[in-house]
Every structure is written in C-alpha cells, then in structure tokens.
C-alpha positions in Angstrom: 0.0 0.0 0.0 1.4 3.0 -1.0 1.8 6.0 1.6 3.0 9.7 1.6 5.9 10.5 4.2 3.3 12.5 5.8 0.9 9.1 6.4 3.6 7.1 7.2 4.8 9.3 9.9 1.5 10.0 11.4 0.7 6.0 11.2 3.9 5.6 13.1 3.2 7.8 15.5 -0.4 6.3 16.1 1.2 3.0 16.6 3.8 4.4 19.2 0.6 5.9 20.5 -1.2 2.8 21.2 2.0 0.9 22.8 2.2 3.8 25.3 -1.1 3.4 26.6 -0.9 -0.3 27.3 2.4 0.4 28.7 0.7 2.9 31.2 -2.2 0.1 31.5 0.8 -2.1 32.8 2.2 0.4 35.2 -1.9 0.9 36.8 -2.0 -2.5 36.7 1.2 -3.6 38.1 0.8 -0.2 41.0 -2.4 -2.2 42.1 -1.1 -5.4 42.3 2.0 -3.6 44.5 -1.0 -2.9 47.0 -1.6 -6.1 47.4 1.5 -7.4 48.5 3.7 -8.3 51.5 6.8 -6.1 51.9 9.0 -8.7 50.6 7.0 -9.7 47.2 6.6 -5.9 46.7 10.0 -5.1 46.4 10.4 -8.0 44.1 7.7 -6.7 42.2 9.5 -3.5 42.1 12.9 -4.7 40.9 11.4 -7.7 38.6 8.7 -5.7 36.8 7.8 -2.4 37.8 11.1 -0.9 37.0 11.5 -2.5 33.7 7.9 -1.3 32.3 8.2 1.6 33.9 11.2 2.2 32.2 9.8 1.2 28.6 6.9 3.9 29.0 9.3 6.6 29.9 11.7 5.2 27.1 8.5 5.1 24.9 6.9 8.7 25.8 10.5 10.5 24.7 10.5 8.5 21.5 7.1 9.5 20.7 7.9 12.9 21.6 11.2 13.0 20.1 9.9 11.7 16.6 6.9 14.4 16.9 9.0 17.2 17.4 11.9 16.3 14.9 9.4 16.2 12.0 7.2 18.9 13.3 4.3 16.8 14.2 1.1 17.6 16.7 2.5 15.7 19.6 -0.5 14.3 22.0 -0.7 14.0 25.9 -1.0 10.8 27.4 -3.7 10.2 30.4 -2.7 8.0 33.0 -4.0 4.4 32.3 -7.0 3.8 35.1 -6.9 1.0 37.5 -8.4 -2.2 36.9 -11.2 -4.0 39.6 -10.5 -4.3 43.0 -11.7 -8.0 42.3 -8.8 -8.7 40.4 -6.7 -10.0 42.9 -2.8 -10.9 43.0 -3.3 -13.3 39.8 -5.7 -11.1 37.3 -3.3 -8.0 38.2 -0.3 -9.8 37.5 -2.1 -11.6 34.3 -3.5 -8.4 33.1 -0.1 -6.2 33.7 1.9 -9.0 31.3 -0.9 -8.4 28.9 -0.8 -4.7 28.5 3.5 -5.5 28.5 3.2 -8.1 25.8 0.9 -6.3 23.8 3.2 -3.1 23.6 5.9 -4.8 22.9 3.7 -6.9 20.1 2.9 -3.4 18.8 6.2 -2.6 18.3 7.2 -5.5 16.8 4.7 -5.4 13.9 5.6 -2.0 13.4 9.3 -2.6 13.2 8.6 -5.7 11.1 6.7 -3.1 8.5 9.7 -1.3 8.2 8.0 1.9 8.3 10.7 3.3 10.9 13.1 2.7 8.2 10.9 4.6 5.3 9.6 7.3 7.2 11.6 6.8 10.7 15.0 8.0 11.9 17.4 6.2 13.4 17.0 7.7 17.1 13.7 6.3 17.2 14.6 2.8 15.3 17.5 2.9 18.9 14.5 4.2 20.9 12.1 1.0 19.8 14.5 -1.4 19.9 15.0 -0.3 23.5 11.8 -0.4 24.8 11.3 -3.8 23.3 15.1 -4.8 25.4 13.2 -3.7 28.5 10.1 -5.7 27.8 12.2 -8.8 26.5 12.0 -10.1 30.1 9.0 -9.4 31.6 7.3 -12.5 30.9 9.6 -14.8 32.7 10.1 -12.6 35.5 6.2 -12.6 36.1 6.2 -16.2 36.1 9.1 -16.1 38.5 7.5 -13.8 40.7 4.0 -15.8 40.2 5.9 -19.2 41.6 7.0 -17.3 44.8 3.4 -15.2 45.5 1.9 -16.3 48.3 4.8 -18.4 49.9 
C-alpha cells in the first residue's frame, strides 16, 4: 500500500501511541497489584517488573515525543491508564499487567517488522524502539518467576 511520508509518519506515530497506553495500562495494573502485596514480594515486584515497564513507558513517551518534534508533528498528551477492579486480585493483576506489556511490545514489533521506521523513521527512534522492546524482552519470565513465589 502506497503511503506519503506525511501518512507514514502519522501512522507511526499512532502505533507508538497505542504501545504507550498499554504500557501505562501495565504500570496501573502492576501499582495495584503492589497494593496487594507483603513487603517482601513488593519489592520483588518493584525490581522484577515495575522498574522494567516503567522504564519502557518513559523510554516510549521521549520517542514518541522525540519523533513528533523532529518532524514537526502535533504531539499528544497521554492520560494515565485507570486502575483495573478491586476483584482482580494478585493473579488477574499480574495476568493483566503482562498483557498490557506483551501487547506493547507486540505493537512494536509489527511495526518494526513493517519497516516503516526505516521509510519514514530515523534512526534515534529505530534505537529508541528497539530499546523499549530490550526492556520488555524479560517481563514474561520474570512474572512467572515472581507468580511461583506469591503467596509463599
């Protein structure tokens, strides 16, 4: 499908967009679950997960930002995701937090797999993505890791 630099850019955008918001969906997800925890698994959460996707949004915000400004396009603001149900509990806000994660980082993914940060991209935000998607890499082991010890 054929695309202006213009569309490209803006599709881009929307796609960084869309992993930012599950990344924040994550973080409310994964500052719930925190709640619910004894002093020691918290700080486990913390180090294991919270840090890492933490990290990715923040990572994820400048490179949406970044990209907007460099190529003089209408940056948006980003609302904090809300938290999930109180009925959740320890397993559906773990469950839910590696959901949000994986589905960033499968956002990402497809869009570097479309090379469209490569047509209409730079490389500061090609470094940027493949970042984020480093500091996501091991999120789904270290949940299971963390699952294994909840509740011991």
């Amino acid at each position: 499908m054929a695309y202006t630099t213009a569309e490209g850019r803006a599709q881009l955008l929307d796609t960084v967009a869309d992993a930012v918001d599950r990344l924040a969906g994550a973080i409310a997800d994964l500052s719930e679950l925190y709640e619910l925890l004894d002093e020691r698994s918290a700080e486990t959460l913390e180090a294991a997960l919270f840090r890492p996707v933490q990290g990715a949004y923040g990572r994820a915000r400048r490179a949406y930002a970044g990209f907007a400004s460099r190529h003089a396009l209408a940056p948006r603001e980003f609302a904090a995701a809300g938290a999930g149900a109180p009925g959740h509990g320890v397993k559906g806000f773990l469950d839910a937090a590696v959901s949000a994660a994986g589905d960033a980082d499968a956002l990402l993914a497809e869009l570097q797999d479309s090379l469209l940060p490569v047509e209409v991209g730079d490389a500061e935000l090609r470094a940027d993505l493949e970042a984020v998607r480093t500091l996501l890499s091991g999120v789904p082991s270290s949940a299971r890791e963390l699952s294994r010890t909840l509740g011991r």
